[in-house]
DRENTORNU-749975 format. One record per residue: residue number from 1; residue in one letter; x, y, z of N, C-alpha, C in turn. Coordinates in steps of 0.02 Angstrom, whole numbers. Example, Ala and Ser with C-alpha at 12.3 -4.5 7.8 and 13.67 -1.06 7.14 Angstrom:
2
KEFI   pos   code      npx      npy      npz     capx     capy     capz      cpx      cpy      cpz
KEFI     1      A      660     -284      390      615     -225      390      660     -165      390
KEFI     2      S      642     -112      354      684      -53      357      645        2      394
% end
This chain:
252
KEFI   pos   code      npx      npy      npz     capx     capy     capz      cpx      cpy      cpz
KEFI     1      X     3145    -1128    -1144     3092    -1137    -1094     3075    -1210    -1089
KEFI     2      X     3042    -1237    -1018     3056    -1284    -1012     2982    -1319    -1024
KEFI     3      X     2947    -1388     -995     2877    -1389    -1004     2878    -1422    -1092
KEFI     4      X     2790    -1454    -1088     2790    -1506    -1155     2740    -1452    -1195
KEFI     5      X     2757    -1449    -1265     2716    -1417    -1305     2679    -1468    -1348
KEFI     6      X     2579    -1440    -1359     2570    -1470    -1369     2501    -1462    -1408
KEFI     7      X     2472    -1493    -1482     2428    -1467    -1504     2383    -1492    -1537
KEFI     8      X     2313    -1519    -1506     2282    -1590    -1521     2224    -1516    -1598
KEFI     9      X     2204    -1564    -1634     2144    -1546    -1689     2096    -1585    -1702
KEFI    10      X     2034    -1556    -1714     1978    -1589    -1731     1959    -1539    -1791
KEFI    11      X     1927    -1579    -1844     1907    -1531    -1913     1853    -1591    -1911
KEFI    12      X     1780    -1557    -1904     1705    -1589    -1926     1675    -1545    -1988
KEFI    13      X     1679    -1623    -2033     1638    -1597    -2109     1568    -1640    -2121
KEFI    14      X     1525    -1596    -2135     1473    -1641    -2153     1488    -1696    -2221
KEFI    15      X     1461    -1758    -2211     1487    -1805    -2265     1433    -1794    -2309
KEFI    16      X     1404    -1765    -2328     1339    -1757    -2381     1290    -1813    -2362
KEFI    17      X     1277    -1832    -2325     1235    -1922    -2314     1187    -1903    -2243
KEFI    18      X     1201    -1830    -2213     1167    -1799    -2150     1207    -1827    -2109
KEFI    19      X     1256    -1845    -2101     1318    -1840    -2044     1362    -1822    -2037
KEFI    20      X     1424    -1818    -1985     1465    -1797    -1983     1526    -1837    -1988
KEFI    21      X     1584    -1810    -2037     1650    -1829    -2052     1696    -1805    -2009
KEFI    22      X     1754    -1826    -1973     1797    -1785    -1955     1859    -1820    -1970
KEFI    23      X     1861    -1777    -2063     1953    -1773    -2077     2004    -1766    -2036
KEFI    24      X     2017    -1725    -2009     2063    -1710    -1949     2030    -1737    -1856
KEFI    25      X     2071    -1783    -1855     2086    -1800    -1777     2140    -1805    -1734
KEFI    26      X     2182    -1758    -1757     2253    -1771    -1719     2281    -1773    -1650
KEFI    27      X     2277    -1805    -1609     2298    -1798    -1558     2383    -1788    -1547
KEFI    28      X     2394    -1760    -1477     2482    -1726    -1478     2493    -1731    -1408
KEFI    29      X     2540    -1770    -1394     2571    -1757    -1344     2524    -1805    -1295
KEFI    30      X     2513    -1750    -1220     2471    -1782    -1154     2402    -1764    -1193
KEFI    31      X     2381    -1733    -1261     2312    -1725    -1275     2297    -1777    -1323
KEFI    32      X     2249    -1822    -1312     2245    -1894    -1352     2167    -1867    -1345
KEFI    33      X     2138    -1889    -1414     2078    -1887    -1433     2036    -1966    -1459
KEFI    34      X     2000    -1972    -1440     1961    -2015    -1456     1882    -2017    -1467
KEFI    35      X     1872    -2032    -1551     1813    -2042    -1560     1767    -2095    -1537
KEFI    36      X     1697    -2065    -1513     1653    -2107    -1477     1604    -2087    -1514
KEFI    37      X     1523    -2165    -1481     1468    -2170    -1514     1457    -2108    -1531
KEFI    38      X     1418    -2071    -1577     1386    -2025    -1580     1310    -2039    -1609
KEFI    39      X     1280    -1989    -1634     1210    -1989    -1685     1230    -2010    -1743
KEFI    40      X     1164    -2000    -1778     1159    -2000    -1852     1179    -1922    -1891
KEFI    41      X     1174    -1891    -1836     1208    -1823    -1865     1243    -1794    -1845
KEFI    42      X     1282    -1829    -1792     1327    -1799    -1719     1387    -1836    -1734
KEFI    43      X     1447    -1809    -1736     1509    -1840    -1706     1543    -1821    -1650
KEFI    44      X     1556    -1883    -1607     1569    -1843    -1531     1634    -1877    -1527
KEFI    45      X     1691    -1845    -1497     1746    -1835    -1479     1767    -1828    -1401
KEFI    46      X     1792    -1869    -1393     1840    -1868    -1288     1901    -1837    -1290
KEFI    47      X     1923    -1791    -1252     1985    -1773    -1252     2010    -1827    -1208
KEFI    48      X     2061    -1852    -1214     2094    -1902    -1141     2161    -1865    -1112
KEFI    49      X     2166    -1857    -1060     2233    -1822    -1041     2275    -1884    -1030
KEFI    50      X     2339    -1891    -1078     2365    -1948    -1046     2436    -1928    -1014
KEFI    51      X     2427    -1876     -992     2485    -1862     -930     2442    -1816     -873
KEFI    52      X     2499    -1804     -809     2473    -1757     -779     2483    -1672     -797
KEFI    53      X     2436    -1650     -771     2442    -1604     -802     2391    -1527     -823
KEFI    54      X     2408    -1476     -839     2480    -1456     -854     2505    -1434     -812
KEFI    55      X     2575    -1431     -816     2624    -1411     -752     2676    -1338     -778
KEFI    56      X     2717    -1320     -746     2731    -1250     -750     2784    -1262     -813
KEFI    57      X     2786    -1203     -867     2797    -1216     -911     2759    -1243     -963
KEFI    58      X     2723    -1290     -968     2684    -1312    -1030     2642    -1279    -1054
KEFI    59      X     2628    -1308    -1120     2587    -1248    -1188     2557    -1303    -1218
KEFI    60      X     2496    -1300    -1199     2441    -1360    -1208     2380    -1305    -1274
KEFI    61      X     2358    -1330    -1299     2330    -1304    -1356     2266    -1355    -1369
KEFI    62      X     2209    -1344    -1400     2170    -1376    -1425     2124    -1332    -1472
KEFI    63      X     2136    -1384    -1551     2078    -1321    -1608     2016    -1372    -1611
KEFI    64      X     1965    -1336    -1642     1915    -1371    -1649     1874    -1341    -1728
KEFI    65      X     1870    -1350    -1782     1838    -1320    -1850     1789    -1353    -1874
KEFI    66      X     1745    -1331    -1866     1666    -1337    -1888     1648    -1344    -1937
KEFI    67      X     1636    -1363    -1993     1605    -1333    -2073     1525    -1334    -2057
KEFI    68      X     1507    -1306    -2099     1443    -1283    -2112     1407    -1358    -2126
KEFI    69      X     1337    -1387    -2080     1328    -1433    -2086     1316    -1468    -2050
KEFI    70      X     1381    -1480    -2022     1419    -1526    -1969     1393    -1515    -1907
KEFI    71      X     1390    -1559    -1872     1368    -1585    -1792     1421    -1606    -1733
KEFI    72      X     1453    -1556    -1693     1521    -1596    -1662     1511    -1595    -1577
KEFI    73      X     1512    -1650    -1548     1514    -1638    -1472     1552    -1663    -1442
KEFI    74      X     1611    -1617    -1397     1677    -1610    -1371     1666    -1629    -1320
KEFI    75      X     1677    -1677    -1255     1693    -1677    -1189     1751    -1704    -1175
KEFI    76      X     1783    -1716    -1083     1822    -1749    -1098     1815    -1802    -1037
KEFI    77      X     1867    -1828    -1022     1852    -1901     -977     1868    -1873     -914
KEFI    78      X     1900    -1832     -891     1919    -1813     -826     1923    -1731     -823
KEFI    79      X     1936    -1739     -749     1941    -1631     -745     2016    -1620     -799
KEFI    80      X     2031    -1584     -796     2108    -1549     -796     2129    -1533     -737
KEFI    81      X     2181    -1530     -731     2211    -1511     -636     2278    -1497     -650
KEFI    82      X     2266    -1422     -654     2333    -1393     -661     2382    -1387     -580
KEFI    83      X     2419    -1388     -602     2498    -1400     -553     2560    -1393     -562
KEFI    84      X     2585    -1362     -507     2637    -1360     -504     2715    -1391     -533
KEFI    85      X     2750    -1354     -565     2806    -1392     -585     2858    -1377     -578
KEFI    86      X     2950    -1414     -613     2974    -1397     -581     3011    -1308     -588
KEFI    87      X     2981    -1303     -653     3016    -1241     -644     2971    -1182     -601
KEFI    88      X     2990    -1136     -633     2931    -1074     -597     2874    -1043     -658
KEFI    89      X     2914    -1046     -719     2862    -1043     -787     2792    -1041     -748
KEFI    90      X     2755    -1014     -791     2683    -1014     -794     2655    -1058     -843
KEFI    91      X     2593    -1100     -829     2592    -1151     -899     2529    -1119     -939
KEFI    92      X     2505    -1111    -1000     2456    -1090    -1033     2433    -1145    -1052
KEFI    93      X     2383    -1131    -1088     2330    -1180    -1120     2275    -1125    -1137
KEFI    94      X     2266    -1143    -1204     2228    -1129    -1265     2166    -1157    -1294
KEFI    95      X     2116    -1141    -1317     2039    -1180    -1344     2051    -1111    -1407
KEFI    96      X     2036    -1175    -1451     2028    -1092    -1517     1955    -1153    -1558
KEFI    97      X     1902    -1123    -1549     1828    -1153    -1583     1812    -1091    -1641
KEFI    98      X     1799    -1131    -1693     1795    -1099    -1758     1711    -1145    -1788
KEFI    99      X     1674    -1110    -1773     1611    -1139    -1831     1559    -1098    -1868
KEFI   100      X     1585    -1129    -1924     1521    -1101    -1997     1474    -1092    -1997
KEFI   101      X     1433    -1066    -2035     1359    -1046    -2033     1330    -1132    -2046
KEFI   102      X     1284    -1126    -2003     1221    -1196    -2004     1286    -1260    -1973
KEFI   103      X     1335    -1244    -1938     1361    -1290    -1914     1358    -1275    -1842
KEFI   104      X     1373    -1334    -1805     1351    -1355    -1732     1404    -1363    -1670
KEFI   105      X     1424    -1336    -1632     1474    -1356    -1587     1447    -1351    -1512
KEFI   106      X     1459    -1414    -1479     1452    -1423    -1405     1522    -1425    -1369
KEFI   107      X     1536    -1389    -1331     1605    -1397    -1314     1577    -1388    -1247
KEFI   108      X     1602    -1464    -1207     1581    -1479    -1152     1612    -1516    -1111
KEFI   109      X     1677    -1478    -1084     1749    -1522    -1042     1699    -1532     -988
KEFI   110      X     1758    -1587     -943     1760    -1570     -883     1782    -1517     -836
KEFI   111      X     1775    -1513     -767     1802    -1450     -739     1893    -1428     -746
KEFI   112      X     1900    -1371     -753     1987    -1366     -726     2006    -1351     -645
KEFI   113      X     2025    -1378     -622     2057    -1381     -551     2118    -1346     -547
KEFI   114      X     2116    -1292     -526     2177    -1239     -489     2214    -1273     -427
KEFI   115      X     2274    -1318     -446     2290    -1339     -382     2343    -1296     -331
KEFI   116      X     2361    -1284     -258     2383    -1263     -257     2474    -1245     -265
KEFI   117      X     2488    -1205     -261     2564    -1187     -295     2561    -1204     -388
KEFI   118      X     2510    -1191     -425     2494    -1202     -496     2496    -1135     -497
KEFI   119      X     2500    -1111     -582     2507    -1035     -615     2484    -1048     -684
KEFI   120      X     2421    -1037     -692     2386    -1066     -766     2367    -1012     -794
KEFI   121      X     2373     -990     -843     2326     -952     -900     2279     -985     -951
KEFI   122      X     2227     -986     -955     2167    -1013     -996     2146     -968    -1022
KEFI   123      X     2152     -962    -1112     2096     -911    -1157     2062     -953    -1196
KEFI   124      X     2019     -946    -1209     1975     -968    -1262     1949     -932    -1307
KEFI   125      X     1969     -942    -1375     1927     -897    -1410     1893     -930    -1457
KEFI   126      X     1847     -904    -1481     1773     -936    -1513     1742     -907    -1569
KEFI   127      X     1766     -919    -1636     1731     -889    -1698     1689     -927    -1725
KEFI   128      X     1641     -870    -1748     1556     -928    -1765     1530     -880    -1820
KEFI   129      X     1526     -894    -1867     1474     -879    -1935     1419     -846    -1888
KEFI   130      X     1358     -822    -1940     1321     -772    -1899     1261     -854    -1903
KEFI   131      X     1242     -885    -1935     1224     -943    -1914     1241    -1016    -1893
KEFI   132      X     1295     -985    -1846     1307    -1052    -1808     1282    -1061    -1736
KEFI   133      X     1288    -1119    -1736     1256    -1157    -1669     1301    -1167    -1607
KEFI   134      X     1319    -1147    -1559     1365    -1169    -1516     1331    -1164    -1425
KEFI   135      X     1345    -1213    -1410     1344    -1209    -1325     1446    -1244    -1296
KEFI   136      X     1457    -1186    -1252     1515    -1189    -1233     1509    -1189    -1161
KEFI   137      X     1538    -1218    -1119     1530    -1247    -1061     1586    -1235    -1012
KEFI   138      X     1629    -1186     -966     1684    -1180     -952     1669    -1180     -869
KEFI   139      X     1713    -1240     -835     1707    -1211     -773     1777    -1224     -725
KEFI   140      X     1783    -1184     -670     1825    -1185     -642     1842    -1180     -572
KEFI   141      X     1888    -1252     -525     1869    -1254     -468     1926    -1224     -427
KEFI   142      X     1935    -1184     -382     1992    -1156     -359     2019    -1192     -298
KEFI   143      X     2052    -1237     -287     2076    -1313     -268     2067    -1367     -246
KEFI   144      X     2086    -1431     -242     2043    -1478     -252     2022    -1476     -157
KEFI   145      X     2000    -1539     -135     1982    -1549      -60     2015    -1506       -2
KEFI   146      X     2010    -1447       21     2042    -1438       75     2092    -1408       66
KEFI   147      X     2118    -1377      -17     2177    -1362      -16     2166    -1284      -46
KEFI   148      X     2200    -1226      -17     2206    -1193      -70     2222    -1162     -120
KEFI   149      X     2186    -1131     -165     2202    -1121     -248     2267    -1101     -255
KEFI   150      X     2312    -1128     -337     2339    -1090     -371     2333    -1020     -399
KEFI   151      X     2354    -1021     -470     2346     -925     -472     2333     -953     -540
KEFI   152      X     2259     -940     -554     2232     -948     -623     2182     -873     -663
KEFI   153      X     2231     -872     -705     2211     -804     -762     2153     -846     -802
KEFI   154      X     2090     -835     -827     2063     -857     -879     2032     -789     -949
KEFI   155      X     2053     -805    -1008     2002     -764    -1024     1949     -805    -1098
KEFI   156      X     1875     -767    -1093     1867     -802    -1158     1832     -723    -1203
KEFI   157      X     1853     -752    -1264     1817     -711    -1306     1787     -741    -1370
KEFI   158      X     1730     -708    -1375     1679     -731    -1442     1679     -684    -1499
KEFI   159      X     1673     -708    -1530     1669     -665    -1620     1603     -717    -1664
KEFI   160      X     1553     -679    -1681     1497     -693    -1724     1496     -654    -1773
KEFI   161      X     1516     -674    -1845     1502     -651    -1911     1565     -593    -1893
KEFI   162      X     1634     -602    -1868     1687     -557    -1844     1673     -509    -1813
KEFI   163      X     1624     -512    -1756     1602     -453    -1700     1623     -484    -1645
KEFI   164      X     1665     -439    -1599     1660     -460    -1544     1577     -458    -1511
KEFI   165      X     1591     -519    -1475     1514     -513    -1436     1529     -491    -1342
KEFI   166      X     1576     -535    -1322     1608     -567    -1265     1685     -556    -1277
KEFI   167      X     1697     -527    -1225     1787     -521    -1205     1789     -518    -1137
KEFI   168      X     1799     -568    -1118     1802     -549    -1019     1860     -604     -986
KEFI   169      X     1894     -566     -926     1951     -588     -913     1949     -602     -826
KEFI   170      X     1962     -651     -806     1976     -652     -732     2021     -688     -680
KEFI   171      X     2061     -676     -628     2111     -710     -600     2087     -711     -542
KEFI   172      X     2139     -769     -522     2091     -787     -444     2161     -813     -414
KEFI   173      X     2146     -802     -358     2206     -861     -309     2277     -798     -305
KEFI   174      X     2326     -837     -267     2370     -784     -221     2404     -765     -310
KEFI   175      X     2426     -693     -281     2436     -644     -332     2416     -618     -408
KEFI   176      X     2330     -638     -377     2296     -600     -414     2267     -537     -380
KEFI   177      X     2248     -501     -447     2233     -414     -400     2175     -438     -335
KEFI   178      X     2188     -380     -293     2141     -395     -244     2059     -389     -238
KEFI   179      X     2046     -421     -197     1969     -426     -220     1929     -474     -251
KEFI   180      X     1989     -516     -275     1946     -567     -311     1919     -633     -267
KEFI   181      X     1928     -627     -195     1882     -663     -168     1833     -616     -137
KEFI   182      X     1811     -556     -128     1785     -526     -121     1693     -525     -136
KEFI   183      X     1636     -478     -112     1583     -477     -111     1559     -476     -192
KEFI   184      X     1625     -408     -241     1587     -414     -296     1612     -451     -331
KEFI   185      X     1665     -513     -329     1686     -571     -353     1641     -629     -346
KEFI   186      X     1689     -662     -325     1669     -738     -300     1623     -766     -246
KEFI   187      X     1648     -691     -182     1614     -676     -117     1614     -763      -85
KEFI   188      X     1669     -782      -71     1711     -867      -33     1687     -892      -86
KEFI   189      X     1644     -907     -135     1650     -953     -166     1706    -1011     -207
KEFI   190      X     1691    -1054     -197     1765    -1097     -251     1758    -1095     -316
KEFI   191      X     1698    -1122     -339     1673    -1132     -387     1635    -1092     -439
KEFI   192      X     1680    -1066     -506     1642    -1016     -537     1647    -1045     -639
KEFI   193      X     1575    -1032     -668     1575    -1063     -739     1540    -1033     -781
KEFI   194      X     1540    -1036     -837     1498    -1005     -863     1461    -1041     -929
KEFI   195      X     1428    -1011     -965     1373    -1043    -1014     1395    -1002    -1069
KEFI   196      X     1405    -1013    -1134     1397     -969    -1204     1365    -1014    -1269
KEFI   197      X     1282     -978    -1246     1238    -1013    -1323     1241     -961    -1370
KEFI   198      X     1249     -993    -1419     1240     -968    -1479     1159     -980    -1516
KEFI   199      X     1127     -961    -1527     1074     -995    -1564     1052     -930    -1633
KEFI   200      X     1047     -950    -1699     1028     -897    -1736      961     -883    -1708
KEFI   201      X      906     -918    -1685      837     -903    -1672      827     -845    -1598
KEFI   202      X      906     -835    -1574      874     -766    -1508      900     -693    -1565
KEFI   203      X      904     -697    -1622      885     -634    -1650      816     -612    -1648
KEFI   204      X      785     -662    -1651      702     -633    -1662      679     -642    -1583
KEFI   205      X      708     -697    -1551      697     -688    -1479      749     -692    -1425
KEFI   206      X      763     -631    -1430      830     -627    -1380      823     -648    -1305
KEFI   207      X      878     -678    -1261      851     -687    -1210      854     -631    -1144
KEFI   208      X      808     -615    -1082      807     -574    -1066      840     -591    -1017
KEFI   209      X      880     -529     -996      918     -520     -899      881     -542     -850
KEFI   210      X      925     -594     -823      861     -593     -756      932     -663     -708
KEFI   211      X      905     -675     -676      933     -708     -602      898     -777     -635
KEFI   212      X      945     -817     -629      928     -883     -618      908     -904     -550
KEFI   213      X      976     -891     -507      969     -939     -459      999     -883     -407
KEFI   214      X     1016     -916     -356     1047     -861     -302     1113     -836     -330
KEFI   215      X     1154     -887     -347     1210     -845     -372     1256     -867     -472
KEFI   216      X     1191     -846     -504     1187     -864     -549     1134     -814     -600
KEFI   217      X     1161     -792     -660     1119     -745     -695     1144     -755     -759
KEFI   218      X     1109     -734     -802     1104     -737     -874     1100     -666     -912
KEFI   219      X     1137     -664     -970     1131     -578     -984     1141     -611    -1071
KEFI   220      X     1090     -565    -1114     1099     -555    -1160     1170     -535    -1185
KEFI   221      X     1192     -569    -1240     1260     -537    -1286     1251     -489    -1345
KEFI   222      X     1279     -465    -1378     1269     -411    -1444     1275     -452    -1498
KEFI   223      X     1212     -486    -1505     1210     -553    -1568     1183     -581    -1531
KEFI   224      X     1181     -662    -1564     1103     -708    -1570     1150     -758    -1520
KEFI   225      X     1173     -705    -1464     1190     -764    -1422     1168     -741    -1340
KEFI   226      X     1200     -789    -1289     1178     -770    -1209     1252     -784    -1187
KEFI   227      X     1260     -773    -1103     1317     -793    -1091     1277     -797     -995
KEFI   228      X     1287     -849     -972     1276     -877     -905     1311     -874     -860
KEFI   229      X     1332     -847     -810     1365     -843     -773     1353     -859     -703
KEFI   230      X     1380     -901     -659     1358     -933     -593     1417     -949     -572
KEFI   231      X     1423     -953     -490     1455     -958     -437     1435    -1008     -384
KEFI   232      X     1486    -1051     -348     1452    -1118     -306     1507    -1106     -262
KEFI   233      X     1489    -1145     -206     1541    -1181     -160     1585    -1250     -183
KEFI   234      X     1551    -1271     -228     1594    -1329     -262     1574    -1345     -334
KEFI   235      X     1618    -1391     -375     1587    -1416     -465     1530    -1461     -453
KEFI   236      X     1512    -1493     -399     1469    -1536     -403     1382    -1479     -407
KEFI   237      X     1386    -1427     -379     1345    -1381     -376     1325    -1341     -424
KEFI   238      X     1391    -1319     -446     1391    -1258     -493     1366    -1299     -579
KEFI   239      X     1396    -1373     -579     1354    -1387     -631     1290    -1416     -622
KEFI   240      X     1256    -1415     -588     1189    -1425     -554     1141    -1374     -607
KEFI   241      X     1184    -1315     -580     1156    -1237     -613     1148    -1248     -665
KEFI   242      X     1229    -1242     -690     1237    -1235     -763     1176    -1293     -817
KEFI   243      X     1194    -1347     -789     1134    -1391     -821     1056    -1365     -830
KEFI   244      X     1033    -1337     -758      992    -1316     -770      956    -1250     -815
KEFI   245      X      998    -1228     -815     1001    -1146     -863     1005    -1184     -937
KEFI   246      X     1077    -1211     -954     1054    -1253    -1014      973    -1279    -1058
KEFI   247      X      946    -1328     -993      902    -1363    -1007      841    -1289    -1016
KEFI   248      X      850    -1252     -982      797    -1193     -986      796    -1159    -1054
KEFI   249      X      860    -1126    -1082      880    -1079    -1123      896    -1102    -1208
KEFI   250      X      923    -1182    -1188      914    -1194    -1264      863    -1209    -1293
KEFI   251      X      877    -1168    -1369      824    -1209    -1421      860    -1245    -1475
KEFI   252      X      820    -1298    -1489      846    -1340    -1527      810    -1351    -1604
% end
C-alpha cells in the first residue's frame, strides 16, 4: 500500500517541582512537534504539519499520555486539509489520548478540512482515569471556499475509569449513507464540532440538557463528563459556539 506512515508522541510527567516534564516528544514524518511557552504548571505542545496533507493512502497517527499530575495543552499551527492522492486508497488518521487520575489534557487542533475528491477516516479515542481532567476540541469543515466536500468517516470514543461513556460515528460527503446532509443531520450546514469535558466535579454536579444556541446543544455523558455538539455554515462560526459553551461549562 502506497501513502507515508506515520507516528508523532507526547508523554507529560509531572517533574515533582509543580510542573510539567515531557520525556517523550517524538515527532515522525509530516507530524513535527514543537514545544512552546507554557505555565508554571502547563506544558504546551504545536503539532506542525510539515507536508501536505493527508492524501490517499496515508496513516497519520498521533499519541498523547498523561501521568497523574501533569498539565498538557495540544494545539496545532494550521487546519489539516485532507486530499486527494494519487492512488485511490483511503487515508486514516488516528488521536489515541490517554490521561491519569489528577492529570490534565487540552487537546485543541485546528479545524480538519474535507477537500474535495479526499477519502479520510478520523477516530479518536480517549482514555481517562476516573479523575482526570480533559477538554477535547474536534471540528470539521466539509470543503474549503466554494468547493465541495470529500468523503469523511469520523468516529470518537471515550472510556473513564474503562467505561465507555461516548461512541459515536459519522460520514459526510458523496458516498456516504444518505441523509447526511439532511434535516436530521447537518440540514446544509458545512460546519460540524464538538466539545468533550471531562471534569471530576460534574459527579456531584452534572451538567443538564438543554440548547445552547440555535444549532448547538449539550447533553450529559454516563460519568463526570459532557459532550457539545454544534453545527455552522462555516469554522469561523462554529468555533464562535464552541468557545462559548467552553467558557460557560468549564470548571476549573
Amino acid at each position: 500500500m502506497g501513502g507515508v506512515h506515520a507516528t508523532a508522541r507526547i508523554e507529560a510527567r509531572a517533574d515533582g517541582r509543580g510542573g510539567t516534564a515531557l520525556p517523550v516528544l517524538a515527532s515522525d514524518g509530516p507530524l513535527a512537534l514543537r514545544r512552546t511557552r507554557g505555565t508554571a504548571a502547563e506544558a504546551r505542545v504545536v503539532l506542525v504539519g510539515a507536508m501536505s496533507g493527508p492524501l490517499g493512502g496515508d496513516r497519520f497517527a498521533v499519541e498523547a499520555d498523561v501521568g497523574g499530575g501533569a498539565r498538557l495543552r495540544v494545539g496545532s499551527a494550521a487546519a489539516t486539509i485532507a486530499l486527494p492522492g494519487q492512488t485511490k486508497d483511503d487515508a486514516r488518521y488516528e488521536v489515541r489520548l490517554t490521561v491519569a487520575d489528577d492529570g490534565e489534557l487540552d487537546w485543541l487542533p485546528e479545524p480538519l478540512i474535507s477537500a474535495k475528491g479526499s477519502d479520510l477516516s478520523v477516530v479518536t479515542r480517549v482514555d481517562l482515569g476516573a479523575g482526570a481532567r480533559l477538554v477535547l476540541r474536534e471540528e470539521q469543515v466539509l470543503g474549503r471556499v466554494g468547493e465541495e466536500p470529500g468523503l469523511l468517516r469520523s468516529r470518537l470514543v471515550a472510556r473513564i475509569a474503562g467505561r465507555v461513556v461516548l461512541d459515536q460515528e459519522l460520514a459526510c460527503g458523496p458516498g456516504a449513507p444518505g441523509g447526511w446532509d439532511g434535516p436530521a443531520v447537518l440540514a446544509g450546514q458545512r460546519a460540524i464540532g464538538q466539545l468533550v469535558l471531562a471534569r471530576p466535579e460534574f459527579a456531584e454536579r452534572p451538567v443538564e440538557a438543554r440548547i445552547l444556541a440555535e444549532h448547538a446543544c449539550v447533553m450529559p455523558l454516563a460519568g463526570p463528563a459532557a459532550l457539545v455538539t454544534a453545527v455552522a455554515p462555516d469554522g469561523l462560526r462554529l468555533r464562535r459556539v464552541l468557545d462559548e459553551a467552553l467558557a460557560e461549562l468549564d470548571i476549573r
